[in-house]
C-alpha positions as CSV (number, residue, x, y, z in Angstrom):
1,X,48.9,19.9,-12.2
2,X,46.0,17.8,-12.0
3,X,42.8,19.0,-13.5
4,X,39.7,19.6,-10.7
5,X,37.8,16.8,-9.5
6,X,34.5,16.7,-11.1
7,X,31.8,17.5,-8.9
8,X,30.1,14.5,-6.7
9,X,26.7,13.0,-9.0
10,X,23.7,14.7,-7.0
11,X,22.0,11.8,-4.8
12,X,19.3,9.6,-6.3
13,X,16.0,9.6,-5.2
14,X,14.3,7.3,-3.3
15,X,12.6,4.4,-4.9
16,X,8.7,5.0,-4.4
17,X,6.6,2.9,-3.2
18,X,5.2,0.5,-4.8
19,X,1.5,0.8,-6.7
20,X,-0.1,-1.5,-4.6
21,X,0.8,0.6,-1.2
22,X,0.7,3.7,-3.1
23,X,-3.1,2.8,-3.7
24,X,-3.8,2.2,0.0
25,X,-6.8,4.3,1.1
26,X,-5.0,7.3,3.7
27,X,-6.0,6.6,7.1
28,X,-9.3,8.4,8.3
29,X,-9.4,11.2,10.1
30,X,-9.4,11.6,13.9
31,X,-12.8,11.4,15.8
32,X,-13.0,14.2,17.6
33,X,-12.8,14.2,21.3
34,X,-15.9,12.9,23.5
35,X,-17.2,10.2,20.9
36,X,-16.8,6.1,20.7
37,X,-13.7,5.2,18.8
38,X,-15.5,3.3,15.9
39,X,-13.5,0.1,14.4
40,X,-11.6,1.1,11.4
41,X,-12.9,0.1,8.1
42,X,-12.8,-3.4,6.6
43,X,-10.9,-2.4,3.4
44,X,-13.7,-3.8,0.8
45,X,-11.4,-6.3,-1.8
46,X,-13.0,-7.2,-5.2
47,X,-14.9,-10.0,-5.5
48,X,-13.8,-12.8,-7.4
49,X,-16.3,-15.9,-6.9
50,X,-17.2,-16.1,-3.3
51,X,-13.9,-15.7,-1.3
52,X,-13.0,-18.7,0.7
53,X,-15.5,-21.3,-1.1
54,X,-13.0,-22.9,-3.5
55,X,-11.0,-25.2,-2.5
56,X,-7.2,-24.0,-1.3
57,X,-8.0,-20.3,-2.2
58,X,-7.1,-17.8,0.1
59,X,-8.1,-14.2,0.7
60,X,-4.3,-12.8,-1.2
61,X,-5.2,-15.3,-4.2
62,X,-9.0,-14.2,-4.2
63,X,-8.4,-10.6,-3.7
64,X,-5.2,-10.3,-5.9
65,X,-5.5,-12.2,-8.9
66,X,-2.4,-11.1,-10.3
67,X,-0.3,-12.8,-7.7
C-alpha cells in the first residue's frame, strides 16, 4: 500500500510591489459634491540641478538618479 500523498505546499504570496510604487502618495480624497473639481497635484520630484537645462537630461534621469 502506498503511503498518503503529502499535502499540497500552501500557495505563495504575491510578489509586492515594488518600493518605488509602494511610495506613491494615495490618491486624494473626493471633493465633495457642489464644488470645482481642482487639477490633481503635480507630484513635486527632487531637485537635482535645474531639470531640463543640461543637455540630453530628461525628467526620469533628473528625478531618479538611480536609474
Amino acid at each position: 500500500i502506498s503511503a498518503p500523498r503529502p499535502p499540497r505546499p500552501a500557495p505563495k504570496p504575491a510578489p509586492r510591489t515594488s518600493p518605488s510604487r509602494a511610495r506613491a502618495r494615495p490618491a486624494p480624497p473626493p471633493a465633495p459634491p457642489g464644488t470645482r473639481s481642482a487639477p490633481p497635484p503635480q507630484p513635486t520630484a527632487p531637485v537635482y540641478g535645474t531639470i531640463g537645462t543640461a543637455p540630453g537630461s530628461t525628467y526620469a534621469e533628473a528625478s531618479c538618479p538611480d536609474l
